[in-house]
C-alpha positions in Angstrom: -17.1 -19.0 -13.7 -16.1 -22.6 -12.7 -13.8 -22.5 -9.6 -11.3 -25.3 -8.5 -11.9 -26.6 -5.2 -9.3 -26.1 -2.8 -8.2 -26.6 0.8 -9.8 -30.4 1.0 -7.5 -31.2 3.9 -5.8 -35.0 3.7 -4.0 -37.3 6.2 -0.9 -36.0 5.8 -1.7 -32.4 6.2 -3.2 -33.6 10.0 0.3 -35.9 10.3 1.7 -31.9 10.0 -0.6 -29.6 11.6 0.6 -28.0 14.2 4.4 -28.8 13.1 4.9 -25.3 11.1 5.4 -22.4 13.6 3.1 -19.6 14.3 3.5 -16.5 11.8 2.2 -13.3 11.3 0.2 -14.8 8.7 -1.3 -16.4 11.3 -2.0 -13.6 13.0 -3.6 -11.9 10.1 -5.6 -14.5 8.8 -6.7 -15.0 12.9 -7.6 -11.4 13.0 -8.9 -10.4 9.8 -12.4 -11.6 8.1 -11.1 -12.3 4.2 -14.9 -13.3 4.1 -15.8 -10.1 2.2 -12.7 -10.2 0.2 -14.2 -13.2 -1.4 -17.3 -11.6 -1.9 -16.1 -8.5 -3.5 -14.1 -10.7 -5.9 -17.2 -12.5 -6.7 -18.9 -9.4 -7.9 -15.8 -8.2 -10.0 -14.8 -11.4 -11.1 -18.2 -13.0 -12.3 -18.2 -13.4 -15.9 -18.6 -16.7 -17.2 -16.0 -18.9 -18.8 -15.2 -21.9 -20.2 -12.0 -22.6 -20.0 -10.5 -24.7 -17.3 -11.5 -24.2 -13.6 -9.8 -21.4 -11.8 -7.9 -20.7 -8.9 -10.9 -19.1 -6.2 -10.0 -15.1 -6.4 -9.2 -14.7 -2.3 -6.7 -17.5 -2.5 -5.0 -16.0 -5.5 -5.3 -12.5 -3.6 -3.7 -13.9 -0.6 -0.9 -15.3 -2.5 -0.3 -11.3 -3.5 -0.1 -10.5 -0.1 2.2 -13.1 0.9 4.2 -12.2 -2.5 4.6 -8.0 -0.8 4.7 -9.4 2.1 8.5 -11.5 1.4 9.2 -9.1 -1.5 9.2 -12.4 -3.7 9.3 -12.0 -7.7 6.2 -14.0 -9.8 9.1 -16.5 -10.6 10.1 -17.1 -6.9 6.5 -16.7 -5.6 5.3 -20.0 -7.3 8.6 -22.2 -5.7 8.1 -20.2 -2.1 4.6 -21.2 -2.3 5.1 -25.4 -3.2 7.7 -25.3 0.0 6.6 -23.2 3.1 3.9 -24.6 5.2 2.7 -21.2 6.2 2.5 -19.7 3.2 0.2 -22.5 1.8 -1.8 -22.9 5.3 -2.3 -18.7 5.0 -3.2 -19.0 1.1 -5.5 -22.4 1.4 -3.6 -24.9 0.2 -3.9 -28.6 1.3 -0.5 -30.2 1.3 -1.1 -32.7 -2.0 -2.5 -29.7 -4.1 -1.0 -28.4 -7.0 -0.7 -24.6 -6.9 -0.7 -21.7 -9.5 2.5 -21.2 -11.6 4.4 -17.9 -12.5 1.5 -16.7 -15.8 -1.2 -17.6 -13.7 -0.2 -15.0 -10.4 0.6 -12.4 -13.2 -2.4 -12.7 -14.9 -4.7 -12.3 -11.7 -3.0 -9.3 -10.6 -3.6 -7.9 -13.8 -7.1 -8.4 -13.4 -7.1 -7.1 -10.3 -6.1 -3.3 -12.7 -9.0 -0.6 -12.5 -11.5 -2.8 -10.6 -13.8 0.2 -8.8 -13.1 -2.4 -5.1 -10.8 -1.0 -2.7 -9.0 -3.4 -1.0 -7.2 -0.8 1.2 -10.6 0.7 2.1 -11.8 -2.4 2.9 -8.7 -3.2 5.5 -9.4 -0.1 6.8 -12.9 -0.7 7.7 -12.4 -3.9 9.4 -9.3 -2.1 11.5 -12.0 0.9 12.3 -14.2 -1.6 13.6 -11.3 -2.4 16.4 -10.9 1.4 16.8 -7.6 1.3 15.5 -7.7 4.4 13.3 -8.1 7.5 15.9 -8.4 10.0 12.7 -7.0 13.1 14.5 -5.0 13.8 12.1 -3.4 12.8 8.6 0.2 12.9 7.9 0.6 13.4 4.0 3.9 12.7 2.0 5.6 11.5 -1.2 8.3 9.7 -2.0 9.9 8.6 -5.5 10.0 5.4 -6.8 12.6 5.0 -9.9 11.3 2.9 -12.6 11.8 -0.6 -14.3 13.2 1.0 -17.1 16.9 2.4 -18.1 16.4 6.3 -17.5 16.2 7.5 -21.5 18.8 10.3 -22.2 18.5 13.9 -21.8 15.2 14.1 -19.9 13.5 12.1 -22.9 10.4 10.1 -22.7 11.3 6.6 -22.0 9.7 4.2 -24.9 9.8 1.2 -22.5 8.1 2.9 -19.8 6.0 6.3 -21.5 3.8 7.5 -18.4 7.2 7.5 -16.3 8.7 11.0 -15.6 11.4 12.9 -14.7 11.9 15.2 -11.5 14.8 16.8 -9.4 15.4 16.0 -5.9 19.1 16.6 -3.8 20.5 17.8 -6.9 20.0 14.7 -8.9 17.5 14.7 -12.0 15.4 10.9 -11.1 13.0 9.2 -13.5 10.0 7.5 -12.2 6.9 7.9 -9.8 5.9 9.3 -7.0 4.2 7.1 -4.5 1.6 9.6 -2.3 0.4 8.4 1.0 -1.9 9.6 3.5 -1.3 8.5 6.5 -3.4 8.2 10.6 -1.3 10.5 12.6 -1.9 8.4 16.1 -1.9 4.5 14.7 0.9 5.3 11.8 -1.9 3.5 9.8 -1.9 4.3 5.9 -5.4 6.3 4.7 -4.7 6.5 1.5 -2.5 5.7 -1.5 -1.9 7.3 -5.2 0.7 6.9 -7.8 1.7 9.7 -10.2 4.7 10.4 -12.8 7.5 11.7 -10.8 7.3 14.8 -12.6 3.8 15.7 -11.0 4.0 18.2 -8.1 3.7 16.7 -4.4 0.9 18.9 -4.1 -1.6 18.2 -6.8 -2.5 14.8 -4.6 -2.7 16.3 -1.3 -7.2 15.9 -1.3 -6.6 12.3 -3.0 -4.6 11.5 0.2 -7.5 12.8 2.3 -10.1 10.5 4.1 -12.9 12.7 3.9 -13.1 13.1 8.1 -9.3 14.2 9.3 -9.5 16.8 11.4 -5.8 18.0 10.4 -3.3 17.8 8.0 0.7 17.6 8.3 2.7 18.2 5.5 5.9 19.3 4.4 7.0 22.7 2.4 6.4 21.1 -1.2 2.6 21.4 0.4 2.8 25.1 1.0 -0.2 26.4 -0.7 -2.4 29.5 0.3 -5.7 28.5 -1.6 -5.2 24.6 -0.5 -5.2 26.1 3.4 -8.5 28.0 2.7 -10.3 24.7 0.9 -9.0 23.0 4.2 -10.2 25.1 6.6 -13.8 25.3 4.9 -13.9 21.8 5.2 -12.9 22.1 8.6 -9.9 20.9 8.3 -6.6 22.0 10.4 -4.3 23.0 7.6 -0.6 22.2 9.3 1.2 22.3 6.5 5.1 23.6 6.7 6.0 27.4 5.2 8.5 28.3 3.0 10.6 31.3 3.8 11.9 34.2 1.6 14.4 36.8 1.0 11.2 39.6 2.0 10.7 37.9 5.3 11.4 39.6 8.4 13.7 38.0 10.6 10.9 38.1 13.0 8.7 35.8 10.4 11.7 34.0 9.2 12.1 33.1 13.3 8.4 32.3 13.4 7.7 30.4 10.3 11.2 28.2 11.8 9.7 27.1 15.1 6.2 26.1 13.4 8.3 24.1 11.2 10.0 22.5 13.7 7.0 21.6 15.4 4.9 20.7 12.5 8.1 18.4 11.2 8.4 16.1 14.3 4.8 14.7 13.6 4.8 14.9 10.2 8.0 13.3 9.5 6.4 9.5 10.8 4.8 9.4 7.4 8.7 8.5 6.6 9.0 5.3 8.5 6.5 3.9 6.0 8.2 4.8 2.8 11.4 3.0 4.9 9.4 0.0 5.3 7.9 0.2 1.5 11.7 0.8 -0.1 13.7 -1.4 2.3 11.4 -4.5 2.9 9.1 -4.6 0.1 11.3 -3.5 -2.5 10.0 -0.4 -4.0 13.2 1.4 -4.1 12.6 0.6 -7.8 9.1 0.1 -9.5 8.6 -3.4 -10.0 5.8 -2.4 -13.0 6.0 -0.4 -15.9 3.4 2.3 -16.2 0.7 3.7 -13.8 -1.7 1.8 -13.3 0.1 -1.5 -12.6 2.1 0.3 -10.0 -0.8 2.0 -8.2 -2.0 -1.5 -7.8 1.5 -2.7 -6.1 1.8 0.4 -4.2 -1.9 -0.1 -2.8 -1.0 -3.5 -1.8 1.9 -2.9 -0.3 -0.1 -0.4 2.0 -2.4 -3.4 2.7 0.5 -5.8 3.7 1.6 -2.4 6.2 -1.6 -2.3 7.5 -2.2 -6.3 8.0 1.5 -6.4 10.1 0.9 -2.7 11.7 -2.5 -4.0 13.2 -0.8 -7.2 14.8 0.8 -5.4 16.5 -1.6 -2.7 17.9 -4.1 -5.6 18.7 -1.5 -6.9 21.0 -1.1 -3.7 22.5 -5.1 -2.9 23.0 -5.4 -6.7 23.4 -8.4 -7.5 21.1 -9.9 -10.7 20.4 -9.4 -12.3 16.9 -12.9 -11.6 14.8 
């Protein structure tokens, strides 16, 4: 596949270097080798074409995470991206080069849909080479994500948006997804990510928010499950997972199963401050996609911009060097 070449730096971008402050992108793109982003995309991107030359598959995936990053809309994304220095500096851009319109981000991500890479996994490994993640334990959570659709009447299946479902939380019947994360304990770095129909049970993707090595598990009481505790602890795994009470309880269980709680819910509940962060910054209070897949991708990304900011800022607290 014919690529266009990009980032040919001019006279006037040296007239400007140095005039556009220092961002986090900076930071990022200091600290994280996108080197074997480009090769990955190169592998899952090779079939030949012969159409016009393409955008190169990093620069296209950085202008994704700049897009999460600003919670910018593939109509805004392409103006944002023609007028910040940074952006284009981060992305690849030389200042006299023309840069990809509204279709052409939309049609990348959607090739981006049910590639077997990782891109999470991938951000992950880089930060585990700076000992970020301490794996002690894995805070595990779900939140709901409405969707991009008018909720159909009386609990139907919505035609707009079919894999969509319905579920009950604080009274109120909500139709959408549920966004599961898994989640480092000690670095409040995010393990994992999954996207289900709301209507799925928290539960059901507790082992898909798993990392294979944690050493314990905080959840909530939507995790309470005897037979998920037992395949825990054969895999060695600490099952701290909130009780339930009921009516048969002794008041001296009741008592007991209420101070585990209590203890259990002030570690588990820092899982939270990402699903803030996701809803308030990066505008998933509502699903930007329609259907599963397409969401799963943003939700996996948005982890991925979470991770990129989180580990500026740890690297300035364990002072590492920029790879």
């Amino acid at each position: 596949m014919s690529r266009k070449k990009v980032g040919v730096k001019g006279f006037a971008d040296m007239l400007v270097e140095g005039l556009s402050p220092h961002t986090v992108l900076d930071e990022i793109d200091d600290f994280i080798d996108f080197a074997v982003f480009a090769e990955a995309f190169d592998v899952a991107q090779s079939k030949p074409s012969r159409g016009r030359p393409s955008y190169p598959p990093l620069l296209m995936f950085k202008i994704l995470l700049v897009q999460v990053l600003y919670n910018l809309s593939d109509e805004k994304m392409p103006e944002a991206l023609a007028d910040r220095l940074s952006f284009r500096r981060f992305c690849g851009f030389a200042l006299d080069e023309s840069t990809p319109d509204q279709t052409t981000i939309c049609r990348f991500r959607n090739s981006l849909q049910g590639l077997e890479t990782n891109f999470l996994d991938m951000v992950n490994e880089q930060l585990d080479q700076h000992g970020m993640r301490v794996r002690k334990g894995t805070l595990v959570d779900a939140s709901i994500v409405k969707s991009n659709s008018k909720n159909p009447q009386g609990g139907e299946v919505s035609e707009r948006d079919p894999e969509a479902g319905w579920t009950k939380k604080g009274g109120q019947y909500q139709h959408g997804y549920k966004a599961h994360v898994g989640m480092d304990q000690k670095s409040g770095l995010i393990n994992k990510t999954k996207i289900t129909s709301a209507d799925v049970h928290d539960g059901k993707a507790l082992f898909e928010c798993l990392d294979g090595d944690d050493e314990a598990v905080f959840a909530d009481k939507a995790y309470d499950n005897e037979s998920d505790r037992k395949v825990l602890r054969q895999h060695q795994i600490k099952p701290r997972l909130m009780r339930r009470t009921y009516k048969s309880d002794s008041p001296t269980r009741k008592t007991r199963k209420a101070n585990l709680n209590k203890a259990m819910g002030k570690i588990r509940g820092a899982v939270e401050k990402f699903f803030g962060t996701m809803k308030r910054s990066y505008g998933m209070r509502q699903a930007r996609y329609l259907g599963v897949l397409k969401n799963e991708l943003h939700v996996r990304l948005v982890a991925v911009v979470y991770n990129l900011v989180r580990a500026t800022n740890i690297r300035k607290d364990l002072n590492l060097q920029p790879t």
